[in-house]
C-alpha positions as CSV (number, residue, x, y, z in Angstrom):
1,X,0.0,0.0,0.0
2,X,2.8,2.2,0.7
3,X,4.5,2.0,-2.6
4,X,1.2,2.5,-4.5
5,X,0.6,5.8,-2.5
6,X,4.3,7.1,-3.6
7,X,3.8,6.2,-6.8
8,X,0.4,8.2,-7.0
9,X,2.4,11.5,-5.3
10,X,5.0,10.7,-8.2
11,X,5.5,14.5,-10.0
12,X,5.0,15.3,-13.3
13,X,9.0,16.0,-13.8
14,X,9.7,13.0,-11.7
15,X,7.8,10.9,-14.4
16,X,9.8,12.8,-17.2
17,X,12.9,12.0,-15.8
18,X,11.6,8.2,-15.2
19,X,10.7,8.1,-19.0
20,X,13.5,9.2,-20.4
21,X,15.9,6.4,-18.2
22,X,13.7,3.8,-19.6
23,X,14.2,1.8,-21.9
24,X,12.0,-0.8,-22.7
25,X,8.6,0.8,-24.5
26,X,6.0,-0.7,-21.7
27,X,7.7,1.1,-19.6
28,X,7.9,4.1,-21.0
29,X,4.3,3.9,-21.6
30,X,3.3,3.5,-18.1
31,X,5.1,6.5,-17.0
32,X,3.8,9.0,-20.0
33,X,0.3,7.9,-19.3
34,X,0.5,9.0,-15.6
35,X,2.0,12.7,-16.5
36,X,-1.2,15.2,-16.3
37,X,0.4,18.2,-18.0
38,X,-0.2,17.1,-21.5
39,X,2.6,20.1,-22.7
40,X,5.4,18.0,-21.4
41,X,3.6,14.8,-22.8
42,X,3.8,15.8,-27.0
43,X,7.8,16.9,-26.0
44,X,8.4,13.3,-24.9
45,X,6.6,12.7,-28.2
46,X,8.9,13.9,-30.1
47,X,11.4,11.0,-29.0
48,X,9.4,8.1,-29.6
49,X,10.1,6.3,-33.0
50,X,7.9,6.7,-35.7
51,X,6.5,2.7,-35.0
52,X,5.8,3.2,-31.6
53,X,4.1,6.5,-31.5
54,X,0.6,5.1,-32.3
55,X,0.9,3.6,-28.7
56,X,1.2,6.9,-26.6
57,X,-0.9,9.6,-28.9
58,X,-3.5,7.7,-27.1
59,X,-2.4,8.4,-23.7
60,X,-2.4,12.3,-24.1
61,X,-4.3,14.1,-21.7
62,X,-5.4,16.5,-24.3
63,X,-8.1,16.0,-27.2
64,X,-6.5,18.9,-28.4
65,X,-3.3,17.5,-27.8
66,X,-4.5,14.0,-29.4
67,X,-5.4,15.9,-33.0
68,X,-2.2,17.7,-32.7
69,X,-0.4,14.8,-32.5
70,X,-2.1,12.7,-35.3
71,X,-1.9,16.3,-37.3
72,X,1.5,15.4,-37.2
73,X,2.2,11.9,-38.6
74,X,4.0,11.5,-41.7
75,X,1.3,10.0,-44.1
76,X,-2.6,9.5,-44.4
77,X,-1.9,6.4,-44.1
78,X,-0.6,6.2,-40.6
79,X,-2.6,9.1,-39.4
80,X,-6.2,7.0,-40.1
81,X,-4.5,4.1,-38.5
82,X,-3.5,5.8,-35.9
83,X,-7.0,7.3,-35.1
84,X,-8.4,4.3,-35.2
85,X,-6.4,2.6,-32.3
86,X,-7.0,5.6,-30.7
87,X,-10.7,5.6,-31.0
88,X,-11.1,2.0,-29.2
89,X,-9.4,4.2,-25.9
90,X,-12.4,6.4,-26.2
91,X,-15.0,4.1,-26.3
92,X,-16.7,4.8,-23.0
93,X,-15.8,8.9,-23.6
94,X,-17.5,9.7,-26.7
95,X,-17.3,13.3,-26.5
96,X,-13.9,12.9,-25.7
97,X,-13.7,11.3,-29.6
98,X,-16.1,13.6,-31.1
99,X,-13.6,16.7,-30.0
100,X,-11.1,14.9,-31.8
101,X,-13.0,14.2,-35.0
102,X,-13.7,18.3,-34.7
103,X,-9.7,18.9,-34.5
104,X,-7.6,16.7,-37.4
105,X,-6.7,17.9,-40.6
106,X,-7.7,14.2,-42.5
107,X,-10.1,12.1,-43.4
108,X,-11.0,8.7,-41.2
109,X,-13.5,6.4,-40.9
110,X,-15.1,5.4,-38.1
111,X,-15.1,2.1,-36.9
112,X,-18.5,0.5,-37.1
113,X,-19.1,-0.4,-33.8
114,X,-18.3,3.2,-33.0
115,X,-20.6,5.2,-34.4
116,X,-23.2,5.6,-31.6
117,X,-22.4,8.6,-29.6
118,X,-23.7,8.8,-25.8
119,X,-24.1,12.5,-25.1
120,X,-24.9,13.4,-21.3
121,X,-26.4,16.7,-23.0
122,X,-26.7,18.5,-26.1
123,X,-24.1,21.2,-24.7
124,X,-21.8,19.3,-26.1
125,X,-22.7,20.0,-29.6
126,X,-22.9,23.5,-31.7
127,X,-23.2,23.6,-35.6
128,X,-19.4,24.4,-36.1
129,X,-18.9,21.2,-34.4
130,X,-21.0,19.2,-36.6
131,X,-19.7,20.7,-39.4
132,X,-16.3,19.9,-38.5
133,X,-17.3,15.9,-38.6
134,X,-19.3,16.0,-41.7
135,X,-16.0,17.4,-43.6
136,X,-13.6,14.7,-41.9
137,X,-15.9,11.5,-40.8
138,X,-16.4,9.8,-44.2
139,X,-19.3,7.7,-42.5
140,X,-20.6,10.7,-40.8
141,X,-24.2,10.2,-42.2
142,X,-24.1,6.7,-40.1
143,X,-23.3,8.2,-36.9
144,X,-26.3,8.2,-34.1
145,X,-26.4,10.3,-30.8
146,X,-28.0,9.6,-27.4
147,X,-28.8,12.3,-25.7
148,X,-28.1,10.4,-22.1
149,X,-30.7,12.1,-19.8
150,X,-31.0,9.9,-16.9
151,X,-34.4,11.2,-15.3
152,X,-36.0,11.2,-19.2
153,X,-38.2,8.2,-20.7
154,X,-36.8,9.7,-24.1
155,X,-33.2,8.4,-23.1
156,X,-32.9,5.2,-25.9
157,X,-33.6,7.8,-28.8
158,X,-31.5,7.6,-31.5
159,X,-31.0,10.9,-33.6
160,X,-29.1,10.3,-36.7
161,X,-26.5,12.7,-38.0
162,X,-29.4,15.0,-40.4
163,X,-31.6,15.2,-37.1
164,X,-29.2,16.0,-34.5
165,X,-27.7,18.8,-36.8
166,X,-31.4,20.0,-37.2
167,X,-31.8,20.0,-33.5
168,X,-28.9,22.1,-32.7
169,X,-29.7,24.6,-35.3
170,X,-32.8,24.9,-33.8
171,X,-31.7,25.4,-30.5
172,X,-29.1,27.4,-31.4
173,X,-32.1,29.8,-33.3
174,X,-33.9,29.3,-29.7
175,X,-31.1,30.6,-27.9
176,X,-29.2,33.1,-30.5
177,X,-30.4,36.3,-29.3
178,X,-29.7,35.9,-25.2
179,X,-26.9,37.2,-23.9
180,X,-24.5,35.7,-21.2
181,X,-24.7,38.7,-18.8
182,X,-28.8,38.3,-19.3
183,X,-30.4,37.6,-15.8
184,X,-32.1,33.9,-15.1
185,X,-35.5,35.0,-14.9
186,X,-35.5,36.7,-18.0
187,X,-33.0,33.8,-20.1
188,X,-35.8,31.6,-19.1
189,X,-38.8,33.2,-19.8
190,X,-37.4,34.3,-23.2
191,X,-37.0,30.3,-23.4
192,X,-40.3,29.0,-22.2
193,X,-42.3,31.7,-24.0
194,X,-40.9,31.0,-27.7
195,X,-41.2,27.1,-26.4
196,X,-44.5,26.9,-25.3
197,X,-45.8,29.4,-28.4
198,X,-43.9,27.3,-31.0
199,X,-45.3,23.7,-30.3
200,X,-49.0,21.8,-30.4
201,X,-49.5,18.9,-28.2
202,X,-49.4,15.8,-30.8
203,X,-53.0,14.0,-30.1
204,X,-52.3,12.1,-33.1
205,X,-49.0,10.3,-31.0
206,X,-51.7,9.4,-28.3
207,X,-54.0,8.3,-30.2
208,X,-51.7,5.5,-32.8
209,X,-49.8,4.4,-29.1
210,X,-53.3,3.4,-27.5
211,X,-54.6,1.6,-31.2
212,X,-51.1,-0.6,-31.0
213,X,-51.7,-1.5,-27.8
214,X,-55.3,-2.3,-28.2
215,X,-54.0,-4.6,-30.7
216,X,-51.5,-5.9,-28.1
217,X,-54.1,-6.9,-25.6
218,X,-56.1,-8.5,-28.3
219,X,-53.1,-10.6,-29.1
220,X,-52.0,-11.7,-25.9
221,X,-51.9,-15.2,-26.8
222,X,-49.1,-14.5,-29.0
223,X,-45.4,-14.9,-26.7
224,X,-44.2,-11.8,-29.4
225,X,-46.9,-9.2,-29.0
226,X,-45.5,-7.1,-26.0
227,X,-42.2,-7.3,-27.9
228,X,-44.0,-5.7,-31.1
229,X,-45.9,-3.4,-28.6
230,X,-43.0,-2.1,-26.9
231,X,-40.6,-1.7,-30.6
232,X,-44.0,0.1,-32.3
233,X,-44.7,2.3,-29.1
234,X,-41.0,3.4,-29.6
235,X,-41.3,4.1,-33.3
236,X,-44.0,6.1,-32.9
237,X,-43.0,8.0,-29.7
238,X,-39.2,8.9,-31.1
239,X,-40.3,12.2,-32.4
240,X,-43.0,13.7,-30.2
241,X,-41.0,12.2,-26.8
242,X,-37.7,13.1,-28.1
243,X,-36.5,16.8,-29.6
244,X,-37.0,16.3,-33.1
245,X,-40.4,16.7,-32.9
246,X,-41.3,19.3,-31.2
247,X,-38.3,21.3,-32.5
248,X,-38.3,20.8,-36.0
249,X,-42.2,19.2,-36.9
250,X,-44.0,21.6,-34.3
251,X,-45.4,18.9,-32.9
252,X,-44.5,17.1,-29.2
253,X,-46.3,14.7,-26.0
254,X,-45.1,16.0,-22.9
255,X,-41.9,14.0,-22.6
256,X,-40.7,16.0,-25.6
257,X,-42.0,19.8,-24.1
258,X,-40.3,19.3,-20.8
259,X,-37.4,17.6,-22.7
260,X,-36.5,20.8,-25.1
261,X,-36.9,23.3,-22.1
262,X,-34.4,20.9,-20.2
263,X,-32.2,21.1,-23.1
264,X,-32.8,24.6,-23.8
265,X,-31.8,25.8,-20.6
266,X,-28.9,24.1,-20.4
267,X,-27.7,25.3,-23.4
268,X,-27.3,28.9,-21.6
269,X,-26.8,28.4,-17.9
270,X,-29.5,27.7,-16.3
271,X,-29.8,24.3,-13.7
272,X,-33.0,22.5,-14.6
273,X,-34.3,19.3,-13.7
274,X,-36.6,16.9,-16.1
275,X,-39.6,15.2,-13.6
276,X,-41.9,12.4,-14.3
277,X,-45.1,11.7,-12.3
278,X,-47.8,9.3,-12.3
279,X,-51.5,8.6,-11.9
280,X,-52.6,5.6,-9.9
281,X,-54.3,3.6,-12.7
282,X,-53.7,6.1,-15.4
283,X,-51.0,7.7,-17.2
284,X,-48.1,9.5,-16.7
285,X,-47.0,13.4,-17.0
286,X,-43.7,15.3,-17.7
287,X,-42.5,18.6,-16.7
288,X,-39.8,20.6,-15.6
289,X,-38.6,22.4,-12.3
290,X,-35.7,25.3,-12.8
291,X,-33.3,27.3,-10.4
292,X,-33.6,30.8,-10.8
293,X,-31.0,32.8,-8.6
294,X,-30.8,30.0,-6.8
295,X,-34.4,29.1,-5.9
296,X,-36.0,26.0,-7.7
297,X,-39.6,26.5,-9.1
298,X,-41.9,24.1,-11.4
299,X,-42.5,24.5,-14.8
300,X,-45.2,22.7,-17.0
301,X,-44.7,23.8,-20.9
302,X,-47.1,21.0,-21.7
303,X,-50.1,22.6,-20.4
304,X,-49.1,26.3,-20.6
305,X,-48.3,25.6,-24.5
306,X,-52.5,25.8,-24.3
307,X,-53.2,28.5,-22.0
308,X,-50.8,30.7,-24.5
309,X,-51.9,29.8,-27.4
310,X,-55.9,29.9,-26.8
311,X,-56.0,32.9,-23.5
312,X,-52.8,34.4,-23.8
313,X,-52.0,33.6,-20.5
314,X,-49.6,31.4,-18.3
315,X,-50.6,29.4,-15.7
316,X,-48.1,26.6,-14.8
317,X,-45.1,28.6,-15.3
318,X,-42.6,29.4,-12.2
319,X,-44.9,27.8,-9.5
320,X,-43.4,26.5,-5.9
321,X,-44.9,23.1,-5.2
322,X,-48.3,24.4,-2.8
323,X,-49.5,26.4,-6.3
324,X,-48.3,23.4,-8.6
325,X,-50.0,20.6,-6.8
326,X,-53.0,22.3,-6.7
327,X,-53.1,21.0,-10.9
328,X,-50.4,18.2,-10.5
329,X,-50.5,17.0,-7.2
330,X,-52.7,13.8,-8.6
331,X,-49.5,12.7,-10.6
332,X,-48.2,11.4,-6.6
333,X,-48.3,7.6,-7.7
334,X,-44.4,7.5,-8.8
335,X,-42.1,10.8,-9.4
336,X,-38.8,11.5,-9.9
337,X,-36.5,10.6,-7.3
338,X,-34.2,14.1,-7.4
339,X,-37.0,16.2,-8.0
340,X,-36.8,19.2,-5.8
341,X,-38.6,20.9,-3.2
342,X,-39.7,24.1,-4.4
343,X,-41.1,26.6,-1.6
344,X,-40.4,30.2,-2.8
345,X,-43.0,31.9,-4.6
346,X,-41.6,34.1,-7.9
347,X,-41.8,37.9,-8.4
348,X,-43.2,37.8,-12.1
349,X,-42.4,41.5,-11.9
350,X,-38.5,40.2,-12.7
351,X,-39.9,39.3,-15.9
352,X,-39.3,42.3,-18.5
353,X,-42.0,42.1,-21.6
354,X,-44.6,40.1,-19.3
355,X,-47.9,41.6,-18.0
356,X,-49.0,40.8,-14.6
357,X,-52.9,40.0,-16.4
358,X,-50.6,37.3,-18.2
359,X,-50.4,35.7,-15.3
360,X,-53.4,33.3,-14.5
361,X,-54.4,31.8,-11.2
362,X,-57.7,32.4,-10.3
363,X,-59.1,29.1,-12.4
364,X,-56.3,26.6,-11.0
365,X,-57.9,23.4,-9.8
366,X,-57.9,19.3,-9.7
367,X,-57.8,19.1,-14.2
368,X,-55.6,19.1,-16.3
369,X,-55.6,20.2,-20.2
């Protein structure tokens, strides 16, 4: 135990000076991987052979420093090779690989059972980015993304390359005009107001999930009809429970409303947290809470998408949980786990551009829309 903890306090120049008395390549390769300042890792670069440098570009602690490295290899040859081994490191990173992809100056290919990327957000992605991959993944239009939102029931999407690209030009329209220095209350209502006025709730989703599994309990007998249940329910969810829908067709179930706003607010700043609820014997709902200077509040674009669009009014918008249960309360079978406590009641007056008669209250009861 002791020599494991001195060789974790080991120094960066300590492990330099270790390298460069090595001699055999193993060895040499256990001491570049542990040095953290990637700077001093591409000088030792520089002294590896040719043959061998395939096995340390991978080790860099720098995606920068990774598509500097490959940048510099002598042929195209060598360099797609040498991405390739490098891409198996980055298997369980993928952003890690996609930064990469963003930053080499030739043409690869992915390998194929590579080219599903698990995102923990669409942060991660701007159209500069994308664009970047299209003009040096040669299989770009096979890659898929996952946006990995634990606390979602839209989490085993797949977008392909044409959607996501969609998506984040969309959410980069969403979000173009809001500045960093902008204050929370105002970011997000700029946010929820263009979310909830762009978007129908899709009836017709509803209404094809409930025919297939009508279908489904008329053919119970057969051992594959929950299996064909469960893969049509998906295939006609993707859209309106994912982003594409809602985003790009206009169209979205309340998975897909609470997941854009999520996304959305991510994208500049502001902490939100995605929450499912359920009705004993019924179905389920989504929506959203958000911290605003550092008070959480609950958010329903679902139902306020209505109230907009037919009074010109919000009702479920900025809520602490007494207001918010007086509508939602009923959805107490089964919610999320990390959902938040919200107690503090907002001061719409923050709110620049929004009437106080915008506001409506006086009609909240046990219904919903």
């Amino acid at each position: 135990m002791k020599d494991k903890r001195k060789i974790a306090e080991t120094t960066d120049e300590e492990l330099v000076e270790l390298f460069e008395q090595a001699s055999a390549t193993q060895e040499k390769l256990q001491y570049f991987s542990r040095i953290q300042d990637y700077t001093l890792q591409m000088k030792l670069l520089e002294s590896i052979p040719s043959n061998e440098k395939y096995k340390f570009i991978g080790k860099i602690k720098s995606t920068q420093g990774i598509a500097m490295a490959l940048n510099g290899l002598e042929n195209e040859k060598t360099k797609s090779k040498t991405f390739n081994f490098v891409a198996k490191q980055f298997k369980g990173n993928n952003e890690g690989l996609l930064r990469i992809l963003t930053q080499i100056d030739f043409d690869v290919t992915i390998p194929p059972n590579m080219l599903t990327f698990k995102l923990n957000n669409i942060n991660a992605l701007n159209l500069d980015f994308l664009i970047n991959i299209q003009q040096h993944a040669n299989n770009y239009s096979k890659m898929r993304f996952k946006i990995n939102e634990h606390e979602s029931d839209s989490t085993n999407i797949e977008y392909s390359f044409s959607e996501i690209s969609a998506i984040i030009a969309k959410i980069e329209e969403l979000t173009a005009d809001i500045p960093s220095d902008m204050d929370e209350a105002n970011k997000f209502y700029k946010i929820y107001s263009r979310i909830t006025g762009m978007m129908t709730y899709d009836n017709d989703c509803i209404e094809q999930v409930s025919e297939a599994q009508e279908h489904f309990l008329k053919n119970l007998w057969n051992e594959d009809a929950f299996d064909q249940f469960r893969a049509e329910k998906k295939k006609i969810r993707k859209n309106p429970a994912g982003l594409y829908g809602g985003l790009i067709e206009g169209k979205a179930i309340c998975a897909g409303y609470a997941l854009i706003l999520h996304e959305a607010l991510k994208y500049v700043g502001i902490k939100s947290q995605y929450v499912v609820g359920f009705i004993p014997r019924d179905d389920g709902h989504a929506w959203n809470q958000v911290q605003i200077d550092g008070k959480w509040y609950n958010a329903d674009p679902t139902w306020d998408s209505s109230t907009i669009q037919l009074y010109g009014k919000y009702e479920y918008m900025l809520l602490n949980d007494e207001e918010f249960n007086k509508t939602h309360g009923k959805f107490s079978l089964e919610r999320t786990k990390t959902e938040h406590k919200c107690k503090s009641k907002f001061d719409y007056s923050k709110i620049q551009g929004l009437s106080l008669n915008q506001i409506r209250t006086a009609e909240r009861s046990e219904y919903s829309l």
